[in-house]
N, CA, C and O atoms as CSV, one atom per row, in Angstrom:
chain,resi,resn,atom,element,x,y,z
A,1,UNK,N,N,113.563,95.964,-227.153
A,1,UNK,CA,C,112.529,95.008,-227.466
A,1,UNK,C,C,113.082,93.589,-227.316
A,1,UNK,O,O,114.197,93.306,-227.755
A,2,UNK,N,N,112.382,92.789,-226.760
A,2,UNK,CA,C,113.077,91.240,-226.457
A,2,UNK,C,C,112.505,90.621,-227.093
A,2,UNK,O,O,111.336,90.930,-227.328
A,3,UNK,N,N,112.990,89.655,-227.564
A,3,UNK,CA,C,112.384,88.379,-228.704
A,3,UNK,C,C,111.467,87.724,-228.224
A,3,UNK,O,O,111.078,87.825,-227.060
A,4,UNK,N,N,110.833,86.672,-229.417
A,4,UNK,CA,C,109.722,86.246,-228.723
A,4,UNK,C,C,110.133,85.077,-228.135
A,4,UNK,O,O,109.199,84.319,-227.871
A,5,UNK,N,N,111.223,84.688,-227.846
A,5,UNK,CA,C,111.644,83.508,-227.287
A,5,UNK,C,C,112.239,83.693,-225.866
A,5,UNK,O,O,112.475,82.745,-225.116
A,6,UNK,N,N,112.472,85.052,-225.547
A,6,UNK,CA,C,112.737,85.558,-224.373
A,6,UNK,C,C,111.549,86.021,-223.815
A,6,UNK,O,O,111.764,86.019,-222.603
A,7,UNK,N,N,110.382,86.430,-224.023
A,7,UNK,CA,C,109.257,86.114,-223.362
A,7,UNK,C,C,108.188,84.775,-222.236
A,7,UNK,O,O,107.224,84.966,-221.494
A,8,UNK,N,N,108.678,83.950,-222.470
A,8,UNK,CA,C,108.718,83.041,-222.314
A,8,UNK,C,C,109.785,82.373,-220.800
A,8,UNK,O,O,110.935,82.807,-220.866
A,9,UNK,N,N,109.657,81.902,-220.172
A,9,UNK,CA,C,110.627,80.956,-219.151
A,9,UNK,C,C,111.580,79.952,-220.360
A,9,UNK,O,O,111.189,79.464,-221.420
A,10,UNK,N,N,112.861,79.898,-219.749
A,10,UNK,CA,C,113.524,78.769,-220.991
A,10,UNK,C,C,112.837,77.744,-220.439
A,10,UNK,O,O,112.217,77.316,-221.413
A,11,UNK,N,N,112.512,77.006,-219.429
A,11,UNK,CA,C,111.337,76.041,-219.681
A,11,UNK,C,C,110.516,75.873,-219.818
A,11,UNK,O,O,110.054,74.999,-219.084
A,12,UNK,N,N,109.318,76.669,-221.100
A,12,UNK,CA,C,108.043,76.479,-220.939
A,12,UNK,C,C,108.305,75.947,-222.212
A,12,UNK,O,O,109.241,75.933,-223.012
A,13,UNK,N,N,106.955,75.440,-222.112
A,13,UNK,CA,C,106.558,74.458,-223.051
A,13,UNK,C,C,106.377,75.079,-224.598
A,13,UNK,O,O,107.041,74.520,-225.471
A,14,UNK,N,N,105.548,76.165,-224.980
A,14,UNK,CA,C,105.801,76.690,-225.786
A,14,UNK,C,C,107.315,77.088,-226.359
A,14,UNK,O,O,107.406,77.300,-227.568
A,15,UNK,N,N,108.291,77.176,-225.679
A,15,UNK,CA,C,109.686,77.269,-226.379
A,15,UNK,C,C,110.591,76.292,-226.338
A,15,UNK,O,O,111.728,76.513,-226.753
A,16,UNK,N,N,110.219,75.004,-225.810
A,16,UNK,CA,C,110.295,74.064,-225.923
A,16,UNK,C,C,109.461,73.395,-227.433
A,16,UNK,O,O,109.998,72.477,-228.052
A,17,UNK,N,N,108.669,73.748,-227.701
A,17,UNK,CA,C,107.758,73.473,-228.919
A,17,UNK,C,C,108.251,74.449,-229.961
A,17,UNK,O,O,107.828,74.301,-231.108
A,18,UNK,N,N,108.947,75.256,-229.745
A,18,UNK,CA,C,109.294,76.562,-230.971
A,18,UNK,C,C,110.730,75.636,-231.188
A,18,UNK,O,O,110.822,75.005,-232.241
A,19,UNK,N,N,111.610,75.574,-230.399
A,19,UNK,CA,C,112.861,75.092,-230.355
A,19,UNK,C,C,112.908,73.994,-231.571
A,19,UNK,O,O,113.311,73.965,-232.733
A,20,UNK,N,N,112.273,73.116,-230.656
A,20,UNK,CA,C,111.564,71.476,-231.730
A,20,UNK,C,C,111.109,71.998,-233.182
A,20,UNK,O,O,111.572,71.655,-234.269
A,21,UNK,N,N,110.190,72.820,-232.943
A,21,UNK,CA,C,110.021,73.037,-235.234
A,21,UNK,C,C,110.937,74.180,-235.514
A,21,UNK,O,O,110.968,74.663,-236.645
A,22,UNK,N,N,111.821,74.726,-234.375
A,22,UNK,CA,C,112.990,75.474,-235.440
A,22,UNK,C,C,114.075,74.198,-236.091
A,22,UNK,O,O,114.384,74.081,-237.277
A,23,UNK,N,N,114.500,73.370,-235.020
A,23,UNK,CA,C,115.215,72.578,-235.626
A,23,UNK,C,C,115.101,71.482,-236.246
A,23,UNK,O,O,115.964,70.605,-236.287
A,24,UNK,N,N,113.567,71.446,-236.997
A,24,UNK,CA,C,112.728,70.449,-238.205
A,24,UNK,C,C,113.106,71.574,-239.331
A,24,UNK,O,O,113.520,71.395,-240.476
A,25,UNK,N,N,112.868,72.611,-238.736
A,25,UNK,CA,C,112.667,73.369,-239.574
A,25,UNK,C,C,114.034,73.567,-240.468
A,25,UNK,O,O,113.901,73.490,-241.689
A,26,UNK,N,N,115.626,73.873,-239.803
A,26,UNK,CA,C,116.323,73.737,-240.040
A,26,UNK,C,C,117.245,72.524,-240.846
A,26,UNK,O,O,118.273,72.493,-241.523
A,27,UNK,N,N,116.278,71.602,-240.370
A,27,UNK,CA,C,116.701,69.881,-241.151
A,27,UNK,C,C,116.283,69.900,-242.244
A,27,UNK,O,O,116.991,69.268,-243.028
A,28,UNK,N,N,115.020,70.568,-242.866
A,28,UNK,CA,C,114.226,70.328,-243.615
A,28,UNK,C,C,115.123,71.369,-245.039
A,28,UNK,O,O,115.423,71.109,-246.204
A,29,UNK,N,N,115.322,72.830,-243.963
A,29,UNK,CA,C,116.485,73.446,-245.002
A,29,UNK,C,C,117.707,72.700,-245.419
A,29,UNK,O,O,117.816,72.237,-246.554
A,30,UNK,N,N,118.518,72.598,-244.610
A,30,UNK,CA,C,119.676,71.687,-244.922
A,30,UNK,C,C,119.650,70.361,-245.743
A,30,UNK,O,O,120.334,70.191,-246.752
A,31,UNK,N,N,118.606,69.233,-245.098
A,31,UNK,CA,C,118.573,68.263,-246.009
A,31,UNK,C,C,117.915,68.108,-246.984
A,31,UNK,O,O,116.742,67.744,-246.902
A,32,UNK,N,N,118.689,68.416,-248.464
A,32,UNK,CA,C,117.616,69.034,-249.842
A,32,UNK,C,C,117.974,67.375,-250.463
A,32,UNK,O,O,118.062,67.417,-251.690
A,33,UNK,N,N,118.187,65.997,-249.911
A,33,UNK,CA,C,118.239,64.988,-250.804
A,33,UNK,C,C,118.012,64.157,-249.581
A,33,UNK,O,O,118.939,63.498,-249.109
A,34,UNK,N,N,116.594,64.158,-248.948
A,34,UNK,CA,C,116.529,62.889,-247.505
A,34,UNK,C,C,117.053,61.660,-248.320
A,34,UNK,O,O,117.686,60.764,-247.761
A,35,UNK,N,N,116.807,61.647,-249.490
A,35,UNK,CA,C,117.676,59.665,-249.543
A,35,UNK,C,C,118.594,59.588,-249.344
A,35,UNK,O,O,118.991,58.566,-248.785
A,36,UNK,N,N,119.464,60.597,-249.674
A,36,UNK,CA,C,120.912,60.201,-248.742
A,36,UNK,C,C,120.954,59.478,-247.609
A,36,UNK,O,O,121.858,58.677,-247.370
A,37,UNK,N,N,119.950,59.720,-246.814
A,37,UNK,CA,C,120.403,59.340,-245.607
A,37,UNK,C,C,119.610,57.757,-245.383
A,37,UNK,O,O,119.623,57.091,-244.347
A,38,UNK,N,N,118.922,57.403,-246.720
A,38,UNK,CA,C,118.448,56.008,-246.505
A,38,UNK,C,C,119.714,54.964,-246.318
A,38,UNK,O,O,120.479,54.979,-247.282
A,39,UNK,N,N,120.034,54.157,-245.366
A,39,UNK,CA,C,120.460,52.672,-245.368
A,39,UNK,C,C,121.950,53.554,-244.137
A,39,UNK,O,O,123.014,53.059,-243.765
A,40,UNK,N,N,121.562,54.462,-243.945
A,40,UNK,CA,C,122.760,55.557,-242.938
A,40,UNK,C,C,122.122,55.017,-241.995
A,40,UNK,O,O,120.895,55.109,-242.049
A,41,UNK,N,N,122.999,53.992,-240.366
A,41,UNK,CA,C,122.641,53.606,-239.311
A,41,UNK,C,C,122.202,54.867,-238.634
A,41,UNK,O,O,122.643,55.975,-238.939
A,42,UNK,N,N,121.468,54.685,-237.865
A,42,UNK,CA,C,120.870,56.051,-236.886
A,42,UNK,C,C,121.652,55.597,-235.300
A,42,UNK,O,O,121.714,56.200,-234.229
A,43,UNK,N,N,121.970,54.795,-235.570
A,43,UNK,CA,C,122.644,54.418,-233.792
A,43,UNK,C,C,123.255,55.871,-233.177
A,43,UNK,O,O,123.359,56.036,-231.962
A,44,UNK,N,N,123.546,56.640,-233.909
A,44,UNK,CA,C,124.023,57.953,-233.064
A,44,UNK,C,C,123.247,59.112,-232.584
A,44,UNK,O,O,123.516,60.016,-231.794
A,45,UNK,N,N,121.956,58.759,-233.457
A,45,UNK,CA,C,120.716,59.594,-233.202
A,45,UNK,C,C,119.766,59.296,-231.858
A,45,UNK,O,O,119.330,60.117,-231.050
A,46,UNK,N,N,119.546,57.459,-231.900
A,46,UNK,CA,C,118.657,57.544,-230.445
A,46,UNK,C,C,119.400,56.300,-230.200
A,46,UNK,O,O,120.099,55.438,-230.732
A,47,UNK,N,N,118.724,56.782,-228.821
A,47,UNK,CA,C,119.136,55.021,-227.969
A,47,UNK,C,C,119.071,54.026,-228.209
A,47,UNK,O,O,118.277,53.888,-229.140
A,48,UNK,N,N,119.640,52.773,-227.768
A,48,UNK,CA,C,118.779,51.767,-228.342
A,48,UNK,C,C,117.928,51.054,-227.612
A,48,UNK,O,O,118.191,50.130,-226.843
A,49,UNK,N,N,116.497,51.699,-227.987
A,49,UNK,CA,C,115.453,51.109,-227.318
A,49,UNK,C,C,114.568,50.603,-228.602
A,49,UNK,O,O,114.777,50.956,-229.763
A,50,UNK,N,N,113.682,49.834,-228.229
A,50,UNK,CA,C,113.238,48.768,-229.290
A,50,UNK,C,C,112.058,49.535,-230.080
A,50,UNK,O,O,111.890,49.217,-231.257
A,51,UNK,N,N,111.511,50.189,-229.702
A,51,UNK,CA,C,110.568,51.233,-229.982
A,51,UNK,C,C,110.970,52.153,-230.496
A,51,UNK,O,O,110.091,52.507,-231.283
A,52,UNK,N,N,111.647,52.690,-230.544
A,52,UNK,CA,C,112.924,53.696,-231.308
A,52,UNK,C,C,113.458,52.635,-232.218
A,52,UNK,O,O,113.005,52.421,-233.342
A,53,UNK,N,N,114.075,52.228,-231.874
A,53,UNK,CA,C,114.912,51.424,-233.309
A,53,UNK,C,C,113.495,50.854,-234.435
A,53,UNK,O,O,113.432,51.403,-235.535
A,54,UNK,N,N,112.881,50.226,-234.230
A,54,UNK,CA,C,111.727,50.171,-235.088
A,54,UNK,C,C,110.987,51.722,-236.084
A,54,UNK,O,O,110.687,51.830,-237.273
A,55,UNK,N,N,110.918,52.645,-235.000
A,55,UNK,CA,C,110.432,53.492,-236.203
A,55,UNK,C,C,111.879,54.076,-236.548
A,55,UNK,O,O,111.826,54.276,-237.762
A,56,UNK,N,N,112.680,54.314,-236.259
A,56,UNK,CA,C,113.951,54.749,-236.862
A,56,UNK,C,C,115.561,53.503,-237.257
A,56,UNK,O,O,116.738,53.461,-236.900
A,57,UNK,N,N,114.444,52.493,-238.376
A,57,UNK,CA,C,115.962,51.978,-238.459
A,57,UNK,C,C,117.154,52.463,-239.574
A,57,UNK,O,O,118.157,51.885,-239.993
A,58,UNK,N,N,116.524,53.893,-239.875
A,58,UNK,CA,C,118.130,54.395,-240.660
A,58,UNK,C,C,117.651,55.949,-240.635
A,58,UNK,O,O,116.517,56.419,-240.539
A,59,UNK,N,N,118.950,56.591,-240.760
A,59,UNK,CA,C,118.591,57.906,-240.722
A,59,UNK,C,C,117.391,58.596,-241.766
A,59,UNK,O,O,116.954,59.699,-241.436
A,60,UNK,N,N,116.920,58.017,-242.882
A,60,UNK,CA,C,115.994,58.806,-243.487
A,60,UNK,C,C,114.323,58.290,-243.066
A,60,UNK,O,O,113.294,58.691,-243.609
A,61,UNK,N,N,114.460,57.056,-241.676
A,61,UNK,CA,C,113.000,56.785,-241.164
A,61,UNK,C,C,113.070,58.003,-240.127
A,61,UNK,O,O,112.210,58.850,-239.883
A,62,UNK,N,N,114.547,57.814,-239.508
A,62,UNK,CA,C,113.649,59.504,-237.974
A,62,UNK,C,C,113.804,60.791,-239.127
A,62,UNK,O,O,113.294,61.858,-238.783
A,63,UNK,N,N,114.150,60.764,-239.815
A,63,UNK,CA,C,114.102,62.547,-240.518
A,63,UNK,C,C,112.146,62.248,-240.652
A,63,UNK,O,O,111.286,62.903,-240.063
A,64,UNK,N,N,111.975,61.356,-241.377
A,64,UNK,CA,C,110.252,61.105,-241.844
A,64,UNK,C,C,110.055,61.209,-240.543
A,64,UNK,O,O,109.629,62.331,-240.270
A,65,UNK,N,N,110.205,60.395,-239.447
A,65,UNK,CA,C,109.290,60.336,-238.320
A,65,UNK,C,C,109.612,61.915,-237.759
A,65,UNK,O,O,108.720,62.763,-237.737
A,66,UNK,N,N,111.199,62.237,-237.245
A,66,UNK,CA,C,110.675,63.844,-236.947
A,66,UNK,C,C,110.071,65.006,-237.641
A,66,UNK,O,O,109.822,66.091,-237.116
A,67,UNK,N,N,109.882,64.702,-238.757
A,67,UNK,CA,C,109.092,65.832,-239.529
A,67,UNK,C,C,107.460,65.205,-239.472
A,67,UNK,O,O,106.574,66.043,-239.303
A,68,UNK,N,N,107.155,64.097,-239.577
A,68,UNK,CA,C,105.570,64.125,-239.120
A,68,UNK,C,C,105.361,64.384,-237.519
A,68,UNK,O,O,104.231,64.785,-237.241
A,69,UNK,N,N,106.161,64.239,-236.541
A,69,UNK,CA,C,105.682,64.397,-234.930
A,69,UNK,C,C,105.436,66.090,-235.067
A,69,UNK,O,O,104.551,66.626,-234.399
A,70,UNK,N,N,106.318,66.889,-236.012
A,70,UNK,CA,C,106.420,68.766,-235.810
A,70,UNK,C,C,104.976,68.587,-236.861
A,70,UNK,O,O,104.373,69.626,-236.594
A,71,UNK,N,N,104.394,68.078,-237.560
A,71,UNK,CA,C,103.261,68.340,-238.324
A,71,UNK,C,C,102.056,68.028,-237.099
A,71,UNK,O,O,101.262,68.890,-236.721
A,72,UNK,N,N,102.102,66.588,-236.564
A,72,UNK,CA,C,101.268,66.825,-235.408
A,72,UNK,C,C,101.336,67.426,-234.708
A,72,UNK,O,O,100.142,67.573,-234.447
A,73,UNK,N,N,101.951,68.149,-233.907
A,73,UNK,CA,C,102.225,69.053,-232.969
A,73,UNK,C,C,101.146,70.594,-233.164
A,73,UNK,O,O,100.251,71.161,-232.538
A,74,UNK,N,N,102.196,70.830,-234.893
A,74,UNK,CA,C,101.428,72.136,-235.102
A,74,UNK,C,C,99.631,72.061,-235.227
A,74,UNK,O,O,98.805,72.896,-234.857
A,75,UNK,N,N,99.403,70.571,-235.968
A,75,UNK,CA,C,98.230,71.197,-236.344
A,75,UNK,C,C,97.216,69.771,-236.645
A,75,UNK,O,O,96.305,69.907,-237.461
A,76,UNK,N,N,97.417,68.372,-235.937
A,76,UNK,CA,C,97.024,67.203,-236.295
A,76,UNK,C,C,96.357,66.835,-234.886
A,76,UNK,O,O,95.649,65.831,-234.814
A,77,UNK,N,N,96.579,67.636,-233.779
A,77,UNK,CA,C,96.310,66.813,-232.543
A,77,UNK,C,C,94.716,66.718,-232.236
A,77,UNK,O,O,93.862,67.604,-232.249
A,78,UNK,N,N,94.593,64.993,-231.886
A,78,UNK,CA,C,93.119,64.506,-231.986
A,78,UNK,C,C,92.536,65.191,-230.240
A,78,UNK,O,O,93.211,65.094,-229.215
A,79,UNK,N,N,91.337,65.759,-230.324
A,79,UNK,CA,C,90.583,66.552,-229.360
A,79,UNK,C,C,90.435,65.644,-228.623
A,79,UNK,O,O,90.322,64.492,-229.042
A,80,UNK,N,N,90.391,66.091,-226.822
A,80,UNK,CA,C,90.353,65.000,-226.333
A,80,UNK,C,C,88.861,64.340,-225.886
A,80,UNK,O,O,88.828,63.137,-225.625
A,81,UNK,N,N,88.018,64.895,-225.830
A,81,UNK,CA,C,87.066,63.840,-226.943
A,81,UNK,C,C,87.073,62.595,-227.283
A,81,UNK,O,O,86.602,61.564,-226.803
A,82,UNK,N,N,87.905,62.960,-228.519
A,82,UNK,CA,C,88.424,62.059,-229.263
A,82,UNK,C,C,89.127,60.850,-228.516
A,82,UNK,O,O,88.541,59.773,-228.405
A,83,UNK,N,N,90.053,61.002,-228.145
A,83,UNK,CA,C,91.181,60.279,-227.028
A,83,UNK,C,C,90.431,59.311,-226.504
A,83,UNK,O,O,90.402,58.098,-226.712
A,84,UNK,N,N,89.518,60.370,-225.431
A,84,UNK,CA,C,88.464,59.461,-224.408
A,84,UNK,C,C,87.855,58.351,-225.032
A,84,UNK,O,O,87.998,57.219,-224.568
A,85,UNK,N,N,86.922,58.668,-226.444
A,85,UNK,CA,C,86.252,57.586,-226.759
A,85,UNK,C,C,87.103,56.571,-227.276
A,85,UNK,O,O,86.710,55.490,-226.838
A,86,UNK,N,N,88.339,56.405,-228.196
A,86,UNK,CA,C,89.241,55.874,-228.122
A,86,UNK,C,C,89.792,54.877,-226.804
A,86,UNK,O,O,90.066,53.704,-227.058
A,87,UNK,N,N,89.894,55.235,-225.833
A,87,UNK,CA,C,90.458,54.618,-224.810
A,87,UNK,C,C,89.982,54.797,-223.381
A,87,UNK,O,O,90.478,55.237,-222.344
A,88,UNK,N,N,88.976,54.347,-223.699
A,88,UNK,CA,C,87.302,54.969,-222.237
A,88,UNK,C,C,88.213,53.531,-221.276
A,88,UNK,O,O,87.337,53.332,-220.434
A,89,UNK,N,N,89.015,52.800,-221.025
A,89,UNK,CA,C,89.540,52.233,-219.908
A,89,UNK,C,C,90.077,52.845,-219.179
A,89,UNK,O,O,89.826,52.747,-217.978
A,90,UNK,N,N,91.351,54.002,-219.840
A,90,UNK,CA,C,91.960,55.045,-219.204
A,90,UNK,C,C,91.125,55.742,-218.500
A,90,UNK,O,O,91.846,56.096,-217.567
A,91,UNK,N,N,90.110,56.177,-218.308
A,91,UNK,CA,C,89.632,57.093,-218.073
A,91,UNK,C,C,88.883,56.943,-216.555
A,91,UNK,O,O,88.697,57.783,-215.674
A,92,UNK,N,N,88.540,55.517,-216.638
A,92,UNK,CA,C,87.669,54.961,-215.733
A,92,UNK,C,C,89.131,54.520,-215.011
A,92,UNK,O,O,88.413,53.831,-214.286
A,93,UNK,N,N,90.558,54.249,-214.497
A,93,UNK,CA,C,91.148,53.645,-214.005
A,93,UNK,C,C,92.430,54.954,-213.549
A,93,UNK,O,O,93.180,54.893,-212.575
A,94,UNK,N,N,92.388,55.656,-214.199
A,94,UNK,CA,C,93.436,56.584,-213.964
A,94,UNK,C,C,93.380,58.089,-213.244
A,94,UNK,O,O,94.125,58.634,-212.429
A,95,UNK,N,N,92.122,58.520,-213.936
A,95,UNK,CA,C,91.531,59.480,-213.848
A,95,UNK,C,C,91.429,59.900,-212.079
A,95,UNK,O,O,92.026,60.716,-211.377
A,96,UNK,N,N,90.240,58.773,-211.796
A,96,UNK,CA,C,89.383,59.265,-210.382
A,96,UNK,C,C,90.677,58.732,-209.252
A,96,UNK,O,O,90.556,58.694,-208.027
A,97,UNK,N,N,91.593,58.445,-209.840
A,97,UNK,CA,C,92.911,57.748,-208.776
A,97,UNK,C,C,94.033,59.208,-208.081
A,97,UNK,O,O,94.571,59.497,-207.012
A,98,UNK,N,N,93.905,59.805,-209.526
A,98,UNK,CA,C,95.342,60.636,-209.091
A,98,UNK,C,C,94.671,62.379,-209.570
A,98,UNK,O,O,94.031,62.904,-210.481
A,99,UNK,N,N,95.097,62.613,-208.729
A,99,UNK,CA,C,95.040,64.508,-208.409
A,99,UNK,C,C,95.641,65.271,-210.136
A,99,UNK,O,O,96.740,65.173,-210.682
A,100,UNK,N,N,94.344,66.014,-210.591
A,100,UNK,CA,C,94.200,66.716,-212.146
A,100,UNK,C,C,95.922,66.829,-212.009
A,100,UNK,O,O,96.802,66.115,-212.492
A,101,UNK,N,N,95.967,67.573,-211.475
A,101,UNK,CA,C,96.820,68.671,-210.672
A,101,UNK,C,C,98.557,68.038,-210.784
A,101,UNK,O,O,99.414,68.757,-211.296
A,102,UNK,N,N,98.841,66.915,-210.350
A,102,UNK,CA,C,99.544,66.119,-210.462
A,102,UNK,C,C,99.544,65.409,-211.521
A,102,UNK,O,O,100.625,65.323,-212.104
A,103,UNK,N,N,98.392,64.706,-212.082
A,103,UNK,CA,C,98.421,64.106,-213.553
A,103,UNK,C,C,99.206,64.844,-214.309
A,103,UNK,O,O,100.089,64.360,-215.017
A,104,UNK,N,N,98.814,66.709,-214.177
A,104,UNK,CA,C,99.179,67.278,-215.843
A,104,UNK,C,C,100.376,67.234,-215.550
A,104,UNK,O,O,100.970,66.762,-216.519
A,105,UNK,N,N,101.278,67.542,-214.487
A,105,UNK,CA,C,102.587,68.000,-214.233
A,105,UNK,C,C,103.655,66.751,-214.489
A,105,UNK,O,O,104.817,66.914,-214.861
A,106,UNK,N,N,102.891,65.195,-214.156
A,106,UNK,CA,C,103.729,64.124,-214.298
A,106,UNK,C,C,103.382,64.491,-216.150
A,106,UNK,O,O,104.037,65.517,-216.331
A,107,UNK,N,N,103.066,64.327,-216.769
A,107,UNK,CA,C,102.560,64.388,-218.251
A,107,UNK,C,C,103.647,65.525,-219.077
A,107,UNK,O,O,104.468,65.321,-219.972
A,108,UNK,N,N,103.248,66.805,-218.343
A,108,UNK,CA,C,104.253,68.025,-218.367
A,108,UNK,C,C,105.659,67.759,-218.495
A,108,UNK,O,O,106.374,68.028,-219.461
A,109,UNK,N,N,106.004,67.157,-217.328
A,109,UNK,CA,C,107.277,66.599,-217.475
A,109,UNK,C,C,108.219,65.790,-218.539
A,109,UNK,O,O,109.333,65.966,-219.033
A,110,UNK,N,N,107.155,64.784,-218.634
A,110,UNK,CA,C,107.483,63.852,-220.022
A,110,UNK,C,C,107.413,64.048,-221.050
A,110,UNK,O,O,108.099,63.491,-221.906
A,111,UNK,N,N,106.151,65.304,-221.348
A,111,UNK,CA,C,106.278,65.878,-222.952
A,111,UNK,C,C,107.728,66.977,-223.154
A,111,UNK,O,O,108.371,67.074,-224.199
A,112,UNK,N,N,108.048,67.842,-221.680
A,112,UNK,CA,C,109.374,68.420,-222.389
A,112,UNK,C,C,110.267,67.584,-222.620
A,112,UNK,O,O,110.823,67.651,-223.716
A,113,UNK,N,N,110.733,66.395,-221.519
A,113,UNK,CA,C,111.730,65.455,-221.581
A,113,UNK,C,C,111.497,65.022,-223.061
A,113,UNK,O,O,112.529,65.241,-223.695
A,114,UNK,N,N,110.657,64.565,-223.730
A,114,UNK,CA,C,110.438,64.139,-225.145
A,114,UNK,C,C,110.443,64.914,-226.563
A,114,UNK,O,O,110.760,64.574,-227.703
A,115,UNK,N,N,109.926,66.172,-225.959
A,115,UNK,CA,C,110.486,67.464,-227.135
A,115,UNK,C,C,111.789,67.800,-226.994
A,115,UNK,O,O,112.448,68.206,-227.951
A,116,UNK,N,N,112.355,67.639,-225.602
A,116,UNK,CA,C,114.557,67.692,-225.724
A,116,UNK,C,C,114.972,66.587,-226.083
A,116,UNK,O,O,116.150,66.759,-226.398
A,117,UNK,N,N,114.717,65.629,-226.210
A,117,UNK,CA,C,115.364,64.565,-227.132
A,117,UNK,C,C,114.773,64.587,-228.315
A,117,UNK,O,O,115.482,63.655,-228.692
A,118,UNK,N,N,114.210,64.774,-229.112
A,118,UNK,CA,C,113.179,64.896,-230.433
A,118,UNK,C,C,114.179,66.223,-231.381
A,118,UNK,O,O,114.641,66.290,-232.520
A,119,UNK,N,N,114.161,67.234,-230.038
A,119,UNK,CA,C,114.816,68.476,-230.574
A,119,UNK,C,C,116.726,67.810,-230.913
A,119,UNK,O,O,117.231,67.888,-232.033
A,120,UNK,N,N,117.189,67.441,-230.152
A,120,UNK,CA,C,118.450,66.725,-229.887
A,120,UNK,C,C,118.602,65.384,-231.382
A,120,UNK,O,O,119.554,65.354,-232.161
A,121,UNK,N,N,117.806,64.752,-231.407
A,121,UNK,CA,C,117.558,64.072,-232.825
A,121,UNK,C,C,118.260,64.588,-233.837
A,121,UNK,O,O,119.276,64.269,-234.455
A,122,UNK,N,N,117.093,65.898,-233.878
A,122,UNK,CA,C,116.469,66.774,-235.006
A,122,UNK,C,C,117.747,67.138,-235.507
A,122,UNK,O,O,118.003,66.979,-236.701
A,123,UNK,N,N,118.813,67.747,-234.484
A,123,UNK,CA,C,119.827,68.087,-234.825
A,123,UNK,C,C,120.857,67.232,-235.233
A,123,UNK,O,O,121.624,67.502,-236.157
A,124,UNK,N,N,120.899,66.018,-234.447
A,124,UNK,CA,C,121.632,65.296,-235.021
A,124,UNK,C,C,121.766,64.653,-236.173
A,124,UNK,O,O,122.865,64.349,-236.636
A,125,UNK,N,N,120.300,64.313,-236.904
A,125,UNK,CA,C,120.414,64.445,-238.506
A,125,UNK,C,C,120.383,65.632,-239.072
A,125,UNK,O,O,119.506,65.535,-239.931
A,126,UNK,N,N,120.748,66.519,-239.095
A,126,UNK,CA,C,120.747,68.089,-239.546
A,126,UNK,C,C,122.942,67.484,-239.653
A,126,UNK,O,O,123.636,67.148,-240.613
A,127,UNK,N,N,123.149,67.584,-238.652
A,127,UNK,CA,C,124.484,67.071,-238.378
A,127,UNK,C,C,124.858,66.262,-239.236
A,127,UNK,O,O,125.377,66.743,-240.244
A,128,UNK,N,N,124.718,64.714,-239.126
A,128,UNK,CA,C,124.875,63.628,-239.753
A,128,UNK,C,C,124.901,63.957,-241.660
A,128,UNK,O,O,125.772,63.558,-242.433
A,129,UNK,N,N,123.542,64.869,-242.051
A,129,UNK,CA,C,123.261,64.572,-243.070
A,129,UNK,C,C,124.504,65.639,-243.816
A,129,UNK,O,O,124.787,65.529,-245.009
A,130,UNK,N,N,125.205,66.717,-242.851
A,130,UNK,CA,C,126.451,67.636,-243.529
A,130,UNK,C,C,127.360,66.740,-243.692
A,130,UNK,O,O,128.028,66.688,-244.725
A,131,UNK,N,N,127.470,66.133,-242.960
A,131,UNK,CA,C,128.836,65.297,-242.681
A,131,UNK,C,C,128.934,64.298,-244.270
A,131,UNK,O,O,129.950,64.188,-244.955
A,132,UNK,N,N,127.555,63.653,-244.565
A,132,UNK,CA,C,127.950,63.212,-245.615
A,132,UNK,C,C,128.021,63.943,-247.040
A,132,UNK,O,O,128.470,63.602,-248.134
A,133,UNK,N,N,127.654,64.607,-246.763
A,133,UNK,CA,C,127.496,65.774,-248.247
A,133,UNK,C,C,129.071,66.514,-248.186
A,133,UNK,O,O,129.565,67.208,-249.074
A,134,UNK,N,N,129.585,66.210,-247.093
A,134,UNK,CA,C,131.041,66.823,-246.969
A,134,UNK,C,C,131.058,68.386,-246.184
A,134,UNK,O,O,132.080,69.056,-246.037
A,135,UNK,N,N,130.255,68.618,-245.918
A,135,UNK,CA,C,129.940,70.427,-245.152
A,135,UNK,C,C,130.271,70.744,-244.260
A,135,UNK,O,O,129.243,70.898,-243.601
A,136,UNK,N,N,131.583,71.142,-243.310
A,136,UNK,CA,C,131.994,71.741,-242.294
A,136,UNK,C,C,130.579,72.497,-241.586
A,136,UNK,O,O,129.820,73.320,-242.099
A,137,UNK,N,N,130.556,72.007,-240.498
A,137,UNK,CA,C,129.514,72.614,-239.819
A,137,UNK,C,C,130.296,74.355,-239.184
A,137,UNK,O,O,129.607,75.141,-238.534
C-alpha cells in the first residue's frame, strides 16, 4: 500500500500544499511559547525584500503570518467571484490578452515557487525556535 503522498507526482500541487501544513503543522507542535521568538531577527528566515521584511520583522510576525497563509489555504479562500468584483480592471486587461491555458501554468508556477519557500520558512522557525530553547535538532 503506498502513502498518500506517494500518490501524487512530487510536484503537484496538492503535495506541495500537504508539505506546507505538515510543516505549520509541525511549528505549531514544537513552538509551545511563540513569544519567544518576539524581538528574534528573522534575517535567516527570508530575503531581504521589503515586502517580506514588513510583514515579518521578527521571528514571532512570520510564525503569525505562516500560520494564517496554512488557515487560508485550507479553508478562507475568497471565490472567484469574489476576486473579479474586487478587481474588474484585471479582468478587462489581462484576461482577453493571454491564453487560459498559459495564464494558469504562469500562476501554477508561482504558487509552487511560493508554497517552497513558505514551506522552507516554516521550517526554519521550527529550527530557529529549538535552537533557542536549547534542543538538539
Amino acid at each position: 500500500m503506498q502513502s498518500n503522498d506517494r500518490k501524487f507526482n512530487k510536484n503537484s500541487l496538492i503535495l506541495t500544499l500537504k508539505r506546507y501544513n505538515s510543516a505549520v503543522t509541525d511549528m505549531e507542535k514544537t513552538v509551545l511559547l511563540p513569544s519567544l521568538l518576539r524581538d528574534v531577527p528573522s534575517d535567516e528566515v527570508l530575503d531581504h525584500d521589503d515586502a517580506a521584511e514588513e510583514s515579518c520583522r521578527d521571528l514571532y510576525s512570520c510564525y503569525m503570518m505562516l500560520k494564517a497563509i496554512r488557515n487560508t489555504v485550507e479553508s478562507n479562500l475568497a471565490p472567484l467571484d469574489d476576486y473579479k468584483v474586487k478587481n474588474p480592471g484585471l479582468n478587462k486587461v489581462a484576461e482577453p490578452h493571454l491564453d487560459p491555458e498559459a495564464l494558469f501554468r504562469f500562476h501554477l508556477r508561482g504558487l509552487f515557487s511560493v508554497m517552497s519557500e513558505l514551506t522552507k520558512q516554516t521550517r526554519s522557525v521550527t529550527e530557529k525556535y529549538l535552537d533557542i530553547i536549547g534542543v538538539a535538532n
